[in-house]
N, C-alpha and C positions, 0 to 999 in steps of 0.2 A: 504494500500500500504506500510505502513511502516513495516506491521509485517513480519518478517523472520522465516522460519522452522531452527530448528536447523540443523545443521549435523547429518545425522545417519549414523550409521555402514553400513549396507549392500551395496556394491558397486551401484548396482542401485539404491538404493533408496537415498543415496549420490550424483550421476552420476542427479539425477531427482531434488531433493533441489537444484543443484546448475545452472542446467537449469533454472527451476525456479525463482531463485533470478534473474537471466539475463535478462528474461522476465521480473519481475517485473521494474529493475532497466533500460528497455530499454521503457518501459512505460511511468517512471517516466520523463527519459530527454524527452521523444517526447510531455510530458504534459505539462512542460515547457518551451521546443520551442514553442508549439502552445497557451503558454500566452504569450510569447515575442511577437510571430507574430501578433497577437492579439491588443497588446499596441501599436506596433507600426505603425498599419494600422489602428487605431482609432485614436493616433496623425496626421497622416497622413490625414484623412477624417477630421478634422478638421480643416487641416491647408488649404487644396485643399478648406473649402468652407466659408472661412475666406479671399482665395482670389479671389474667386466667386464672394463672396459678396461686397467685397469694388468699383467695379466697377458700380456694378447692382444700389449700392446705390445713385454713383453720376448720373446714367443715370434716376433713379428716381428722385432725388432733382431737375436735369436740366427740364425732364418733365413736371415736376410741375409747376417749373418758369416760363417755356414758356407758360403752360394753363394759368397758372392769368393771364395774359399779361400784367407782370409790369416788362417788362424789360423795361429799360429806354432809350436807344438806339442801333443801327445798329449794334456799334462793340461790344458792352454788349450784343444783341443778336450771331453775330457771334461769339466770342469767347463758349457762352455756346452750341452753336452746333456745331465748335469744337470739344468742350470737354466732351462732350457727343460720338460723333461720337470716339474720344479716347478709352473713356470709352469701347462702345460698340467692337470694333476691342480690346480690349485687354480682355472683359469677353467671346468674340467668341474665340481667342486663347487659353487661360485658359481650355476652353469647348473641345476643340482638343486636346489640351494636355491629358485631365482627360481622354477620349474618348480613345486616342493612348495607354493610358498606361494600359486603361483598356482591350483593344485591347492584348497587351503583355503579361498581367499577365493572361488572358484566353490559352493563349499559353504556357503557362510556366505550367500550371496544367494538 
């Protein structure tokens, strides 16, 4: 991609080199945009399941607490279902959200 025909004499074949280069140099930005776009929708899937995940985790921790059955009272249990139940309505929004946007961006192509 980097290499270039020189200019030649003959008008076409001048008129053709410098189509040419156009192509190639219309290549090179579109290789570019589509590593931008690339870096920035793998930052993005990471960050989308980094927020995934923080929810899923306290809804597994509380899980778990409640199977031992070593919570140690009423409102120690109700707060952890609660907070679970937080949890859970905030990894179901998260899930809508990924869901709508995924929705959009199938529109947009």
């Amino acid at each position: 991609m980097s290499y270039r025909v020189p200019p030649l004499q003959h008008v076409e074949l001048r008129t053709f080199s410098s189509q040419l280069h156009s192509m190639v140099e219309q290549l090179q930005k579109q290789m570019i945009e589509e590593h931008e776009y690339e870096t920035v929708k793998k930052e993005w899937t990471e960050g989308i399941s980094n927020e995934l995940y923080a929810p899923l985790k306290g809804i597994i921790r509380n899980v778990e607490l409640l199977k031992s059955k070593s919570v140690p009272n009423q409102e120690e249990y109700s707060r952890i279902v609660q907070e679970t139940y937080t949890d859970a309505f905030q990894l179901r929004k998260r899930m809508n959200d990924l869901i709508q946007d995924a929705r959009l961006s199938s529109h947009d192509t």
